[in-house]
C-alpha positions as CSV (number, residue, x, y, z in Angstrom):
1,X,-31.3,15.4,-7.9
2,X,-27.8,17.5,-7.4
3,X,-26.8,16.6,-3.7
4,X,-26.5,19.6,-1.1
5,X,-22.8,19.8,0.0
6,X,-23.0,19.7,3.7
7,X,-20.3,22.5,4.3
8,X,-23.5,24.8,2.0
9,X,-25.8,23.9,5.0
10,X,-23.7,25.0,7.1
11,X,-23.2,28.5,5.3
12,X,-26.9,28.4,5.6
13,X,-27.2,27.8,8.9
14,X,-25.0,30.6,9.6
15,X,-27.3,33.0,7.8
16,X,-29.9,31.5,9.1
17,X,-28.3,31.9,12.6
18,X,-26.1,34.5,12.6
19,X,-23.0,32.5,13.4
20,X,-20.0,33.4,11.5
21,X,-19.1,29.8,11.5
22,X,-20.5,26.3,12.0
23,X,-18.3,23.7,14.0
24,X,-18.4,20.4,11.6
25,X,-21.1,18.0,12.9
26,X,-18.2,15.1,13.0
27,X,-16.5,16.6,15.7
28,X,-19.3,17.2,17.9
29,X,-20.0,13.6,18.1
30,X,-19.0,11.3,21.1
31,X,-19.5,7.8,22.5
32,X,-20.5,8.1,26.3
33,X,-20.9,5.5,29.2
34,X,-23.9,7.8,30.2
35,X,-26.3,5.0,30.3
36,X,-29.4,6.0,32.8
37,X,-32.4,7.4,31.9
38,X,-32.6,10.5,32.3
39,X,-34.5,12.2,35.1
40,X,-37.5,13.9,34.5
41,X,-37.8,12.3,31.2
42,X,-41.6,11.8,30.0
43,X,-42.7,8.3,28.4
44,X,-45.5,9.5,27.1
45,X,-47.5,8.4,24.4
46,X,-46.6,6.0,21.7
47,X,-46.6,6.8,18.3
48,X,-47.4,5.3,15.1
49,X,-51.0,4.9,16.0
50,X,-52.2,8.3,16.4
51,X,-55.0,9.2,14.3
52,X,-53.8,11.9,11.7
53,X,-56.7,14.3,12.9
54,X,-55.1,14.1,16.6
55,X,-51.5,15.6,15.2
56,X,-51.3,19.4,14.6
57,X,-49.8,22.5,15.8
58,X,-46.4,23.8,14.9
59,X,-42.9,21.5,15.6
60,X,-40.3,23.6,15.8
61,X,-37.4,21.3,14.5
62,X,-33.7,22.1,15.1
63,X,-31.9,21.1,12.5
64,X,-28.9,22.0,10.1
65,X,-30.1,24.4,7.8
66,X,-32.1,22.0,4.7
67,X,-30.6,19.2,6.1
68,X,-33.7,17.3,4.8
69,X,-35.3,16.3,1.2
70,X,-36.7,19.3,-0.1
71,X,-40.4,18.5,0.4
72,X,-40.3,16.8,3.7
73,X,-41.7,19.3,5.8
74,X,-44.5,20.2,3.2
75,X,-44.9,16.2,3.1
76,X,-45.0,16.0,7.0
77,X,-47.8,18.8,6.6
78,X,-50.0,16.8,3.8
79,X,-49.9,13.9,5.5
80,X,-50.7,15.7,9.2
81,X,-53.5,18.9,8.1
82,X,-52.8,21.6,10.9
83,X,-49.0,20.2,11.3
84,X,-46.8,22.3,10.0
85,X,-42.8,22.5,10.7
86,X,-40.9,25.2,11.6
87,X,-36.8,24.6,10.9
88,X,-34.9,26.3,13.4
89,X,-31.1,26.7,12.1
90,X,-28.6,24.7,14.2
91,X,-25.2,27.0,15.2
92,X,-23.1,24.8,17.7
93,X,-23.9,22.0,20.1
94,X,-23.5,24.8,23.0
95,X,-26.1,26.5,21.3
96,X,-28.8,23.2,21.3
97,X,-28.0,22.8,24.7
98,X,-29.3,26.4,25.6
99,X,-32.1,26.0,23.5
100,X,-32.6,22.7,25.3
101,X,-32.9,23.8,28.7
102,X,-36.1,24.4,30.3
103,X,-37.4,24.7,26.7
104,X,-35.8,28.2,26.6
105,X,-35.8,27.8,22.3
106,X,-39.7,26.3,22.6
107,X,-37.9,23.0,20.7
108,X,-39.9,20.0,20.0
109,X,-37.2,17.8,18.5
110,X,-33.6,18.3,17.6
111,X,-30.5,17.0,15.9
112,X,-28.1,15.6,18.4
113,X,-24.9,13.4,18.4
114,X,-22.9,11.4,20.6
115,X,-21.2,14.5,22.2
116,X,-24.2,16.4,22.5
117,X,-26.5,13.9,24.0
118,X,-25.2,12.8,27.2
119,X,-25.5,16.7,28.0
120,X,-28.9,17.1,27.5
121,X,-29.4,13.7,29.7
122,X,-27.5,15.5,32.3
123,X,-30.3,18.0,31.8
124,X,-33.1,15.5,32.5
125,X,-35.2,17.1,29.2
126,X,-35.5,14.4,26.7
127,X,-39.3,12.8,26.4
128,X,-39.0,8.6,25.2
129,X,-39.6,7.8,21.5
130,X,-42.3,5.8,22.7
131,X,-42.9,2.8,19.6
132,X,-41.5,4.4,16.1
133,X,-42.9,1.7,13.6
134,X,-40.6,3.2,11.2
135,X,-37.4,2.6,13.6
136,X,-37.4,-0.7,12.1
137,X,-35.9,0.3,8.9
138,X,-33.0,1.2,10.9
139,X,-30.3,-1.5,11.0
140,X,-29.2,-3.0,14.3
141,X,-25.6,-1.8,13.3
142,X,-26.4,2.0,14.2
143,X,-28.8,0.8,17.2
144,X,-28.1,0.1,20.9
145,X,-25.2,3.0,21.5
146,X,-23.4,3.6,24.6
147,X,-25.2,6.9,25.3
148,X,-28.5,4.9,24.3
149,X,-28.4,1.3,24.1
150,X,-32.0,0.8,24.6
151,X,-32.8,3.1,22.4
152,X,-35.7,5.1,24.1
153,X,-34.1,8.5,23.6
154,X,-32.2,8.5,20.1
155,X,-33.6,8.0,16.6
156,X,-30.3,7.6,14.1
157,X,-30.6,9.5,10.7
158,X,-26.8,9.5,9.4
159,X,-23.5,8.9,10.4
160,X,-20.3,9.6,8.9
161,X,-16.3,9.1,9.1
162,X,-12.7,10.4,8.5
163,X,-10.8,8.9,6.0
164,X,-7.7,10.4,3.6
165,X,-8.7,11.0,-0.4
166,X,-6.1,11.5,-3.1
167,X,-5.8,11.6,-6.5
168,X,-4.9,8.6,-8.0
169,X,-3.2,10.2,-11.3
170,X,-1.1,12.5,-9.0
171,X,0.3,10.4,-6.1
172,X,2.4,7.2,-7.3
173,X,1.8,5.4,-4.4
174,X,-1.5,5.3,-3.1
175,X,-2.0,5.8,1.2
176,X,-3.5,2.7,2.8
177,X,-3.1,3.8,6.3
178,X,-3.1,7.2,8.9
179,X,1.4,6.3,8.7
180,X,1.2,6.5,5.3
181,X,-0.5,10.1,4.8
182,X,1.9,11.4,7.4
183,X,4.9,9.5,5.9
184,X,4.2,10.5,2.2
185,X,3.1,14.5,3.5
186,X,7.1,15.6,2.7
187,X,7.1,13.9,-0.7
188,X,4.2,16.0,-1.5
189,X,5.1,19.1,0.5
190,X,2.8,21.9,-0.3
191,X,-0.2,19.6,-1.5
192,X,-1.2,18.5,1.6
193,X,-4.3,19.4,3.3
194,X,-5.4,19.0,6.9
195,X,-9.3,18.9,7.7
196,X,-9.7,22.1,10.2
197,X,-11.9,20.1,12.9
198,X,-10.1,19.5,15.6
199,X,-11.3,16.2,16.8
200,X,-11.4,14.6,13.5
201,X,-7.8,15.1,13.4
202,X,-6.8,14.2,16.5
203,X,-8.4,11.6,17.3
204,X,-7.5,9.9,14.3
205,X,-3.8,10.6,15.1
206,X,-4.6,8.7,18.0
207,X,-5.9,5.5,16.5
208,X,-2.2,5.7,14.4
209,X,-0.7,5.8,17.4
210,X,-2.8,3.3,19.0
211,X,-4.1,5.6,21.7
212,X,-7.5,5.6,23.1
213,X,-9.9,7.6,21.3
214,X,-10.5,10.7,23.3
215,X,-7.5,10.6,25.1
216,X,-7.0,12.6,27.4
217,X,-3.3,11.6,28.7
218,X,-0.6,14.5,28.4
219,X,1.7,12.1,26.9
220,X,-0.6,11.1,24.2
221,X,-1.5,14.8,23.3
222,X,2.2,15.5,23.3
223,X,2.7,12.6,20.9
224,X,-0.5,13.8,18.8
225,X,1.0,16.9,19.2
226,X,4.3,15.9,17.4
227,X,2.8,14.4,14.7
228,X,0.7,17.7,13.7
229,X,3.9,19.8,13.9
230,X,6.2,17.2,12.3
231,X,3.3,17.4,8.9
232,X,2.7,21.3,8.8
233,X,5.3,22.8,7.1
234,X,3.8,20.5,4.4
235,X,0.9,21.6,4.2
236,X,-1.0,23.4,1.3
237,X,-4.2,24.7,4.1
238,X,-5.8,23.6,7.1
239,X,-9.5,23.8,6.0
240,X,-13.0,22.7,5.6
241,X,-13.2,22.4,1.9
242,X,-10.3,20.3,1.6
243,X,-12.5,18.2,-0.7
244,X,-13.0,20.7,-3.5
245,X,-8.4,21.5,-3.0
246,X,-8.2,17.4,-4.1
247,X,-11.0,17.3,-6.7
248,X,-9.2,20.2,-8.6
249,X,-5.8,19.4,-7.9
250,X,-4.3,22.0,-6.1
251,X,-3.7,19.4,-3.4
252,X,-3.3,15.8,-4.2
253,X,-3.9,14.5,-0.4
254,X,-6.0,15.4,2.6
255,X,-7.6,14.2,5.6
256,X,-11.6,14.0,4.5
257,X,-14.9,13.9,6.0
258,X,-17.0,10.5,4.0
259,X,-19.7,13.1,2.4
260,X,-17.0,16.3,1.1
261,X,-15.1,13.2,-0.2
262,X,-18.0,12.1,-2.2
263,X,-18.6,15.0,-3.4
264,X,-15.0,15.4,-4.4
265,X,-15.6,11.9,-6.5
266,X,-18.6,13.1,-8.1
267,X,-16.8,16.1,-9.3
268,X,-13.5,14.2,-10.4
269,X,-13.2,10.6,-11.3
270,X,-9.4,10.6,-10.2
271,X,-10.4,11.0,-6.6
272,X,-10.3,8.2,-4.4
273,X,-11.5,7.4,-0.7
274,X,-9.1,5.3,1.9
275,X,-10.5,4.0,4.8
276,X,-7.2,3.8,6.8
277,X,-6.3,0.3,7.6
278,X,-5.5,1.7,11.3
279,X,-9.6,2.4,11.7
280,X,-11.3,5.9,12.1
281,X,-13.5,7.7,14.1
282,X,-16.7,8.5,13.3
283,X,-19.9,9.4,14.2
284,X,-23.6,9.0,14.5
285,X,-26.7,11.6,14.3
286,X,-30.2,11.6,14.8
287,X,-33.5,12.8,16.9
288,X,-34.4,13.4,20.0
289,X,-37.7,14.8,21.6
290,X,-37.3,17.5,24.3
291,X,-39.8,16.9,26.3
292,X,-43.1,19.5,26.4
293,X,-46.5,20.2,25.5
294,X,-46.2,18.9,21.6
295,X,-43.8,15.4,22.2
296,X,-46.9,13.4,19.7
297,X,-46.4,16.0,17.4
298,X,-42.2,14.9,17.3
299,X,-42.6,11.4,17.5
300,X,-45.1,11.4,14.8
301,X,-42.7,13.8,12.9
302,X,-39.5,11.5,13.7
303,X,-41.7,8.2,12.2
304,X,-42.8,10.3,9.3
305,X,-39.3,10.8,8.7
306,X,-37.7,7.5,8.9
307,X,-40.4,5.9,6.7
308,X,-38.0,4.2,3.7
309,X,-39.6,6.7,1.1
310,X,-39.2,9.7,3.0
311,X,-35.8,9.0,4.1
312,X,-34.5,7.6,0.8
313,X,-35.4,11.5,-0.5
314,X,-33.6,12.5,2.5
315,X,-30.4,10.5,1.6
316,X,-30.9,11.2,-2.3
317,X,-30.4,14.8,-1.5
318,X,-27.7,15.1,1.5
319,X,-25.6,12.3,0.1
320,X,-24.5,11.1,3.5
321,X,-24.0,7.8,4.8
322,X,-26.9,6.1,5.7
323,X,-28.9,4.3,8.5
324,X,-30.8,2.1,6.3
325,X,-29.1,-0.3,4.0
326,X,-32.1,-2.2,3.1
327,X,-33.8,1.3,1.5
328,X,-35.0,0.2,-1.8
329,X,-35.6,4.0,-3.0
330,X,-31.5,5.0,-2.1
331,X,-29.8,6.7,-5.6
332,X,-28.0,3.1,-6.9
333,X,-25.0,6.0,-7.1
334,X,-25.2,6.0,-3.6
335,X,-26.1,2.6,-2.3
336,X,-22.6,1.4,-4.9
337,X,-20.7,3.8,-3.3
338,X,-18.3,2.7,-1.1
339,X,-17.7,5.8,1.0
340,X,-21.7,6.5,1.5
341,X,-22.6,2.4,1.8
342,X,-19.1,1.3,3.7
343,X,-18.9,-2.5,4.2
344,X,-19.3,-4.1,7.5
345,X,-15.8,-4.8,7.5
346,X,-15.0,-0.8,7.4
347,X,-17.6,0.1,10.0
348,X,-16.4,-2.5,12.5
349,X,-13.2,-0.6,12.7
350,X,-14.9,2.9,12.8
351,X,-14.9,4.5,16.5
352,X,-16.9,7.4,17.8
353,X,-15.3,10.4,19.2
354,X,-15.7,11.1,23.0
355,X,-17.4,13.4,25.0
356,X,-14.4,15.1,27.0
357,X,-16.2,17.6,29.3
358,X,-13.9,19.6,31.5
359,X,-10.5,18.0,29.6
360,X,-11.9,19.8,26.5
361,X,-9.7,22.6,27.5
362,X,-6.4,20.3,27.6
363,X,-7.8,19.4,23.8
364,X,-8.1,23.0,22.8
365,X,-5.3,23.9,23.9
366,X,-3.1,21.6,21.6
367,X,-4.9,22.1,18.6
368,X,-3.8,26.2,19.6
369,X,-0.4,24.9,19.9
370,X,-0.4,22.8,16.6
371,X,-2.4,26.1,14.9
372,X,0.2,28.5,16.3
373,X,3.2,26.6,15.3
């Protein structure tokens, strides 16, 4: 099966939705020392031994648009008779949190990252997981999180990073490093491009400085600030399909999301992948149950989805980087690829972005400045 391109999901959702356009997932994610349970959270039942006759009614799912295999919900409702699912488009994190609250969208389980899920903590709506059998296909590596690590709340699903991809019979020296892409952008002035998601950027200017992630120091934004000045007269585009500007050459170097880079591959053998040697920052999806009258219904539909054969068709047709190494049924494409199966090595130096809360606005306000300059 052809992969989806994730950047097509998000054209869906925002026809789906209505939004004119979809903040990159990558950016939305966070690590958070929000640790306590939340309040007003419900345990509930446990699921994995619920009788399928006990599971119906409707789960309304917020989700990117498709971002699933393409006969999981009609799966989920052969499996469960009288379940049925009922994909609600995802538009922004701002939006899920709206949706969240006192079940004003009538959501049973949604998408959520690092950034996103402290919030809805905050908000005290999130029902347990109670036991998932099939959370044990997960590997310990995407497990135990900061905003999570006892993993009652979150169910990981994907994850993904920021790396640089070039074209191997374009560039005469490859990058290895964040200092290198900067240092090489004049060389190549004009065939440069810059991912157009802000915190993918910056904070990976901030690991090459070696700043904290999420900084939020004015003396490391002006320094971050520098940096992004300093590299845009070189640049060919600041954009989200910087992938499909390497793959047919009209640039020759960009900063990269993991999946639009594999994609890029697929479509051009001459493309290549860097995991800077400086690290990167990352992040990490998956589910979570606001809590209400149907939470059974989502944690049967959250183990029904992390079973290894549904979640290998899953994988097979998002391409992303996956939460389950040992999935027999993963595309061997896939599972060889080093930018959708990174090595240990890679992932011990990958860091997730922050959730800034009120110093967002410092954030916005010099990725304006490096826009507007």
């Amino acid at each position: 099966m052809t992969p989806i391109s994730r950047r097509s999901l998000f054209a869906l959702a925002a026809a789906a939705g209505g939004a004119a356009l979809l903040a990159a997932c990558g950016d939305d994610e966070s690590e958070s020392s929000d640790t306590a349970a939340p309040e007003g959270s419900s345990e509930g039942s446990p699921a994995g031994s619920t009788p399928a006759g006990e599971i119906t009614g409707t789960l309304n799912l917020l989700n990117f648009a498709g971002w699933a295999s393409p006969t999981t919900y009609a799966d989920f409702a052969a499996r469960y008779p009288g379940a049925s699912v009922n994909e609600i488009a995802w538009v922004s994190a701002d939006d899920s949190i709206a949706k969240a609250k006192d079940r004003a969208g009538d959501i049973d389980v949604l998408l959520v990252d690092g950034n996103t899920f402290p919030r809805l903590t905050a908000l005290g709506v999130l029902a347990e997981l109670g036991t998932l059998p099939s959370m044990a296909f997960v590997s310990d590596a995407y497990k135990g999180n900061d905003w999570d690590p006892t993993d009652t709340y979150f169910a990981p699903t994907d994850h993904g990073r920021t790396g640089i991809i070039y074209r191997k019979d374009l560039v005469s020296t490859p990058p290895t490093s964040w200092a290198d892409f900067f240092a090489m952008a004049p060389e190549y002035s004009g065939q440069v491009a810059m991912l157009d998601y802000q915190a993918s950027v910056m904070d990976n200017v901030l690991v090459m400085l070696g700043k904290p992630i999420g900084s939020t120091e004015q003396a490391d934004l002006d320094a971050v600030l520098e940096v992004l000045t300093t590299v845009k007269p070189h640049l060919l585009a600041i954009s989200t399909e910087v992938g499909k500007a390497v793959a047919a050459g009209d640039a020759v170097m960009a900063i990269c999301d993991a999946y639009d880079a594999q994609l890029a591959l697929t479509s051009n053998p001459d493309v290549v992948f860097v995991d800077p040697s400086e690290g990167q920052v990352g992040y990490l999806e998956g589910f979570a149950i606001v809590d209400g009258p149907r939470n059974d219904l989502a944690r049967a539909f959250i183990d029904f989805f992390l079973e290894q054969e549904n979640y290998a068709a899953f994988i097979n047709t998002v391409a992303s980087p996956y939460v389950q190494p040992d999935n027999p049924g993963i595309d061997e494409a896939l599972r060889n690829s080093p930018v959708i199966n990174p090595s240990a090595d890679v992932m011990a130096k990958v860091g997730y972005h922050v959730f800034l809360g009120e110093a967002q606005a410092t954030w916005d306000a010099t990725w304006d400045a490096f826009k507007a300059a």
